[in-house]
MDAnalysis code that builds the backbone (N, CA, C; Angstrom):
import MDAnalysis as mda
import numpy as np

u = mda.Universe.empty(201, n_residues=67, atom_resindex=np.repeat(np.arange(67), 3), trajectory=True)
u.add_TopologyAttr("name", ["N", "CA", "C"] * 67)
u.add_TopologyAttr("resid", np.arange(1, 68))
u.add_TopologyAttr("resname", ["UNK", "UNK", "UNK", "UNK", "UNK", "UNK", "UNK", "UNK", "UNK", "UNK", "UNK", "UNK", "UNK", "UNK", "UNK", "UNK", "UNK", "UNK", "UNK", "UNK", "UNK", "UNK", "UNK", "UNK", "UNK", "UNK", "UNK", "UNK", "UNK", "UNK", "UNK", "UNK", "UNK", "UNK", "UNK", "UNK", "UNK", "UNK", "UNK", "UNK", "UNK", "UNK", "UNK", "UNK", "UNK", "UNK", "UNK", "UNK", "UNK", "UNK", "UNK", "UNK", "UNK", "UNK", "UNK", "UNK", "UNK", "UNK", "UNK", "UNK", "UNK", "UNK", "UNK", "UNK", "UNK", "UNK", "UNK"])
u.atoms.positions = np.array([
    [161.964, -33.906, -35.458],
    [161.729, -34.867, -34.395],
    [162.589, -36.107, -34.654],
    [163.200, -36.364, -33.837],
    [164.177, -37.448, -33.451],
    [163.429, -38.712, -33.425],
    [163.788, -39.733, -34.211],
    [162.799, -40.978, -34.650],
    [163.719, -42.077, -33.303],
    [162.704, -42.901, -32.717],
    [163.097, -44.085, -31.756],
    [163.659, -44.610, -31.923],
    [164.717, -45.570, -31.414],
    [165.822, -46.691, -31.587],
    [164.902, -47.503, -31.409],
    [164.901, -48.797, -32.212],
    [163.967, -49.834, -32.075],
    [165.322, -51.158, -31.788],
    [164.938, -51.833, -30.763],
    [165.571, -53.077, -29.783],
    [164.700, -54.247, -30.315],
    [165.375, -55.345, -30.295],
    [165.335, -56.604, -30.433],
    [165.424, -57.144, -28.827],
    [164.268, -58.359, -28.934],
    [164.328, -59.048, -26.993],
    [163.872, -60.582, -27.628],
    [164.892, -61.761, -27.369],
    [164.232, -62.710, -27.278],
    [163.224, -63.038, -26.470],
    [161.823, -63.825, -26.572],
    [161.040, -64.367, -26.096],
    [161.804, -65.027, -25.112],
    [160.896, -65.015, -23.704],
    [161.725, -66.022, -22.896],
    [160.661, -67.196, -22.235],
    [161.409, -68.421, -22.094],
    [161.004, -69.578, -22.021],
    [159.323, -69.727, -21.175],
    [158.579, -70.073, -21.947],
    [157.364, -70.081, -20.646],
    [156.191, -68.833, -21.746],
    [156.471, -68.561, -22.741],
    [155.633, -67.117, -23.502],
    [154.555, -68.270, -24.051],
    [153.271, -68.298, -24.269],
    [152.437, -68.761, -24.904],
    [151.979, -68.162, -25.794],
    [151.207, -68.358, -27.327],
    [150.603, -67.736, -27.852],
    [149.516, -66.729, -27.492],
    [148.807, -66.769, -26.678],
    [147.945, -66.086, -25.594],
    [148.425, -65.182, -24.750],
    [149.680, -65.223, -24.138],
    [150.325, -64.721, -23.438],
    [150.889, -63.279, -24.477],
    [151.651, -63.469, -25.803],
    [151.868, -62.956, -26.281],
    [151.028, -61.996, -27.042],
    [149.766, -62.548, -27.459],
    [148.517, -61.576, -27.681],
    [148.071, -60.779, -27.065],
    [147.516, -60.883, -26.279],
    [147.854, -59.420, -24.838],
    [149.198, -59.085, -24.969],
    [149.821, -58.993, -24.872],
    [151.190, -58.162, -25.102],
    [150.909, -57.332, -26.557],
    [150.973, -58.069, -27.324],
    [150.620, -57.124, -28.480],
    [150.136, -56.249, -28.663],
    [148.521, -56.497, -28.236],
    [147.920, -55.799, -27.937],
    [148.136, -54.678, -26.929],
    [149.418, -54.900, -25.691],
    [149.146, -53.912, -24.720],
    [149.905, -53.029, -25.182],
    [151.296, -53.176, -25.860],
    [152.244, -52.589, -25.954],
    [152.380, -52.345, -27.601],
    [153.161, -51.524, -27.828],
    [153.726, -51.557, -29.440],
    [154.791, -51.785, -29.597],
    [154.975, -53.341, -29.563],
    [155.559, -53.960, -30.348],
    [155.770, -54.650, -31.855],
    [156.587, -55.559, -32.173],
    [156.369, -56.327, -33.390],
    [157.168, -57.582, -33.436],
    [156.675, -58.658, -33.466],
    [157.095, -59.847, -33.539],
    [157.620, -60.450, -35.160],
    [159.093, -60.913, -34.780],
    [159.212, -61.073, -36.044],
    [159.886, -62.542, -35.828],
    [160.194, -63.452, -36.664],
    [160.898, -64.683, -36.890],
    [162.266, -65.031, -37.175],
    [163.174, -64.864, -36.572],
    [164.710, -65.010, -36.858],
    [165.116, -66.333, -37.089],
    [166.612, -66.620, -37.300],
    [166.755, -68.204, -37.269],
    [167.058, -68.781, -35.846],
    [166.899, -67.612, -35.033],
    [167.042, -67.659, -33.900],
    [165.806, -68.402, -33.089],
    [164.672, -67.757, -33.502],
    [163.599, -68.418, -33.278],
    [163.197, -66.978, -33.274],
    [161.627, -66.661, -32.665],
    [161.054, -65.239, -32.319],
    [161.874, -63.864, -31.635],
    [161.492, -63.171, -31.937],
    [161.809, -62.032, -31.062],
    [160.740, -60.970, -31.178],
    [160.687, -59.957, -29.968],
    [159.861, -59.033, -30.082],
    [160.753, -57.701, -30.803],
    [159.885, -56.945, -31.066],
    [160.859, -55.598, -31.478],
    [160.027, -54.587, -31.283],
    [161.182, -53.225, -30.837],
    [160.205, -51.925, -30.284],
    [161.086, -50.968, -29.517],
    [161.020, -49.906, -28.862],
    [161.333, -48.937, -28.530],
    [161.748, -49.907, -26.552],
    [162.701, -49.313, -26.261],
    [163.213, -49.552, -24.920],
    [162.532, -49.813, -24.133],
    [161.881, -49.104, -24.004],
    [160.655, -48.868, -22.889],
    [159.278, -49.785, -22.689],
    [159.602, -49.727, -24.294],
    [158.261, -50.714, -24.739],
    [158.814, -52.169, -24.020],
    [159.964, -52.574, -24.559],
    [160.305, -54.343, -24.472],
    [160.459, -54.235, -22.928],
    [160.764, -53.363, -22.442],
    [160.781, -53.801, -20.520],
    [159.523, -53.948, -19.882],
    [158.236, -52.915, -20.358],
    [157.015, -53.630, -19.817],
    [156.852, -54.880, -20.588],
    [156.992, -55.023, -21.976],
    [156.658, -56.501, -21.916],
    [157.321, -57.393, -21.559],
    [158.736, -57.114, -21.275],
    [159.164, -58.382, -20.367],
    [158.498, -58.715, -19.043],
    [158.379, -57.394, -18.268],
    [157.857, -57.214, -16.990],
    [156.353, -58.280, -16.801],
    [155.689, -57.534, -18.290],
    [154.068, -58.266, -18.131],
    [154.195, -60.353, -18.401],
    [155.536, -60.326, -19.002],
    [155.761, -61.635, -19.483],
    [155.971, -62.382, -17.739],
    [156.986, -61.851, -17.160],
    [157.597, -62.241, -16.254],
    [156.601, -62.470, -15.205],
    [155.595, -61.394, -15.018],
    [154.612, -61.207, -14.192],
    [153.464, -62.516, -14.205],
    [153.268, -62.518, -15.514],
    [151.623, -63.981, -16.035],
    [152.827, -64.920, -16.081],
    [154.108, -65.269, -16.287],
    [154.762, -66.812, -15.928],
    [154.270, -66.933, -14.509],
    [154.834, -65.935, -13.374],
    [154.849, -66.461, -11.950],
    [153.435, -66.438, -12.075],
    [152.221, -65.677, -12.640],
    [151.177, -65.969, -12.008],
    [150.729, -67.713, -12.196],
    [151.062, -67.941, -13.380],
    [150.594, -69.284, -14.013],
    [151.256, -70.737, -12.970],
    [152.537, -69.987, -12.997],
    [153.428, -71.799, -11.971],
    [152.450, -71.323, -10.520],
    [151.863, -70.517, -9.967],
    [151.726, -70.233, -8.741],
    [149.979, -70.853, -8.931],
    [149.388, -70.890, -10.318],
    [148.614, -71.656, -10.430],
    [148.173, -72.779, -10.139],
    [149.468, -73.489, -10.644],
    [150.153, -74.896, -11.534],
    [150.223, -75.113, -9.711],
    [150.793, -74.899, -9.145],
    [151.830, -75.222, -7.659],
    [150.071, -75.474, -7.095],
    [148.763, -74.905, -7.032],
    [147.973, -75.026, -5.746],
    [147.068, -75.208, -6.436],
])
């Protein structure tokens, strides 16, 4: 059995600690600390729903924030 390519995704602007805990939890990922600052790490598939779920709770939150 053919083992996964594991990807690197910077965090993008707007991720909260909270935000990122559910993620953790939803997906299998792994957060690690660069000098870059954070990044997530994980299989392809994995880092696009969590961008998706990231991208998704930002707009929900400004659409909060806005009304």
């Amino acid at each position: 059995m053919e083992e996964e390519q594991e990807f690197e995704m910077g965090l993008p602007n707007g991720v909260g600690e909270q935000m990122l805990a559910h993620a953790y939890e939803k997906f299998d990922i792994k957060l690690e600390q660069t000098e870059f600052g954070p990044v997530i790490i994980g299989e392809y598939d994995e880092l696009v729903k969590a961008k998706e779920f990231f991208q998704d709770a930002i707009r929900k939150r400004l659409k909060e924030l806005e009304g």
